[in-house]
LONUVEX-17432 format. One record per residue (C-alpha): residue number from 1; x, y, z. Coordinates in steps of 0.1 Angstrom, whole numbers, always signed. Layout:
<recs>
+-----+-------+-------+-------+
|  nr |  east | north |    up |
+-----+-------+-------+-------+
| NUM |     X |     Y |     Z |
...
+-----+-------+-------+-------+
</recs>
This chain:
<recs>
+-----+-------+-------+-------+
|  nr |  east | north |    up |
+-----+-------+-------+-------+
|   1 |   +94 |  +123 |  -469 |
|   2 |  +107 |  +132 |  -505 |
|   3 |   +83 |  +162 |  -520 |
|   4 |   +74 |  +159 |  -555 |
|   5 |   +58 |  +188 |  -581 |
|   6 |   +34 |  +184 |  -600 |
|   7 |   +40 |  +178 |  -637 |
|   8 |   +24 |  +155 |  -668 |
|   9 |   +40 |  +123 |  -669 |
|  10 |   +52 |  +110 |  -700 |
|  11 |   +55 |   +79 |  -714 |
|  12 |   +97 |   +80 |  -713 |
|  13 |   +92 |   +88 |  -672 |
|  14 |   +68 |   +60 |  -667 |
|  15 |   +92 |   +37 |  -690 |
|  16 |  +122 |   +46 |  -664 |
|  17 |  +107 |   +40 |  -632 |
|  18 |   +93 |   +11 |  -649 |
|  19 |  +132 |    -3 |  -659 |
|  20 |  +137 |    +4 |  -621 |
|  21 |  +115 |   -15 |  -606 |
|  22 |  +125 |   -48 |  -629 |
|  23 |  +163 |   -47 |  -627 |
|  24 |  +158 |   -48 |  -587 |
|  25 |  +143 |   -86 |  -592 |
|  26 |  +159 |  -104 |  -618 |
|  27 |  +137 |  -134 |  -630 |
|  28 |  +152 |  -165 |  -608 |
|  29 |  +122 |  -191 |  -626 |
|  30 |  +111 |  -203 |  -662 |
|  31 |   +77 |  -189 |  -649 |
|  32 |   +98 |  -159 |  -643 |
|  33 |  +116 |  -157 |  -676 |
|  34 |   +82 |  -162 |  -692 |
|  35 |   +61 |  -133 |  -677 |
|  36 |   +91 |  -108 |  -684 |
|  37 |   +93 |  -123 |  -720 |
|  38 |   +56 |  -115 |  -721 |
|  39 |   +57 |   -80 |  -702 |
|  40 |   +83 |   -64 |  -729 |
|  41 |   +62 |   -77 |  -757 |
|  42 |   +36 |   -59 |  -743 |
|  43 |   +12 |   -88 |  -737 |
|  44 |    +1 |   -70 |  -702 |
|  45 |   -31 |   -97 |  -702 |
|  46 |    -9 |  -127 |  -703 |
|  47 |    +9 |  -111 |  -676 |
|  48 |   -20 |  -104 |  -654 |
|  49 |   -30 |  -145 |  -663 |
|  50 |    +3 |  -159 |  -649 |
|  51 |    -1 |  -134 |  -616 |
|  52 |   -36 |  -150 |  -615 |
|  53 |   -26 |  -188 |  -617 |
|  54 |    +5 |  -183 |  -596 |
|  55 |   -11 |  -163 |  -569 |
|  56 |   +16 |  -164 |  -539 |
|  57 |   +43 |  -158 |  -567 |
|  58 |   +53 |  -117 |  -561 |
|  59 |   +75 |  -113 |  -590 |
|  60 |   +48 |  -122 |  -614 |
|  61 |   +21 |   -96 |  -590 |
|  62 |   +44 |   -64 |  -595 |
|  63 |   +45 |   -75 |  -631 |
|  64 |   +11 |   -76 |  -637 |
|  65 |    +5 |   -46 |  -620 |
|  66 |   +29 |   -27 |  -645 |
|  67 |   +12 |   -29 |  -676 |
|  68 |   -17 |    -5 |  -661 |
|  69 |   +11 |   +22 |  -656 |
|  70 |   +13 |   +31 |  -694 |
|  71 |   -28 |   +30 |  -696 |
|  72 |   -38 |   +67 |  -703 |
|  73 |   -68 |   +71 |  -674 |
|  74 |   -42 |   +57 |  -651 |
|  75 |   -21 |   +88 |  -664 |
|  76 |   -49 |  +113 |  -662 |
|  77 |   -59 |  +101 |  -628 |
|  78 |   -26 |   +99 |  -608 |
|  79 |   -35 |   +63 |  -609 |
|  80 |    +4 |   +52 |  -619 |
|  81 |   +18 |   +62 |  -588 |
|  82 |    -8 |   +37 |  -571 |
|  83 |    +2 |   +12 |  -601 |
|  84 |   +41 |   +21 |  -595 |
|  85 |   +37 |   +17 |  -559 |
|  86 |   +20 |   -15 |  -557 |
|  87 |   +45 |   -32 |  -576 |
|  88 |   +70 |   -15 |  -555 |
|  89 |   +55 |   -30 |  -525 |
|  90 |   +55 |   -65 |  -544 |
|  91 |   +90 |   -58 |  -550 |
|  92 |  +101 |   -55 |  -517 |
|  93 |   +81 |   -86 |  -505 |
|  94 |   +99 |  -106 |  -530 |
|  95 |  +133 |   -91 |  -520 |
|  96 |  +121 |  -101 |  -484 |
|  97 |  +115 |  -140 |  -493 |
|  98 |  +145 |  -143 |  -516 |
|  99 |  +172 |  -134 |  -486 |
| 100 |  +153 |  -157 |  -463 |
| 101 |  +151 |  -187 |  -485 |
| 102 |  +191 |  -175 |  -490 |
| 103 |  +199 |  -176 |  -455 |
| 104 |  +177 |  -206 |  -448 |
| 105 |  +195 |  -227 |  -477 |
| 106 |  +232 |  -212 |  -462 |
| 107 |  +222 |  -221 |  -423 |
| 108 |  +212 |  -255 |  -436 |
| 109 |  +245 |  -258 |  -450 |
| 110 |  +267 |  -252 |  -419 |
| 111 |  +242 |  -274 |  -402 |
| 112 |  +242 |  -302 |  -427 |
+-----+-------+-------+-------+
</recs>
């Protein structure tokens, strides 16, 4: 378990774990390339509209959870390590399907 102090976050912290958490799933989709496009312009609610019309689709989910991250009351509260965390979780789902839809597709091959 990794112990962490207490300290105000800033913007730049939040902004670094946020850079993190993107360059470990590069967009694979147009839908992808579109809700990242839309995420750096700061057009969280457009974000949070694809996540909602593409509901199995994780990579769009951690994105849409994101946006809230920089919200102020999600600062005051503590509530960007839930935020952070989510998408993290999102993350890792999305990690989980890509290798199994990669090993599927290369076990097809040797079979095919």
């Amino acid at each position: 378990m990794t112990t962490i102090q207490t300290q105000e976050l800033t913007k730049e912290q939040i902004q670094k774990a946020v850079d993190l958490i993107i360059d470990r799933m590069p967009p694979q989709t147009t839908l992808h390339r579109e809700a990242l496009a839309e995420f750096r312009n700061g057009n969280y609610p457009h974000v949070k509209k694809l996540a909602a019309f593409n509901p199995l689709d994780q990579y769009c989910k951690a994105l849409s959870f994101l946006g809230g991250a920089f919200s102020p009351q999600a600062i005051s509260t503590g509530n960007t390590f839930t935020i952070l965390n989510e998408s993290i979780l999102k993350v890792g789902e999305l990690a989980k399907e890509r290798t199994a839809l990669e090993l599927g597709a290369d076990i097809a091959e040797v079979f095919g």
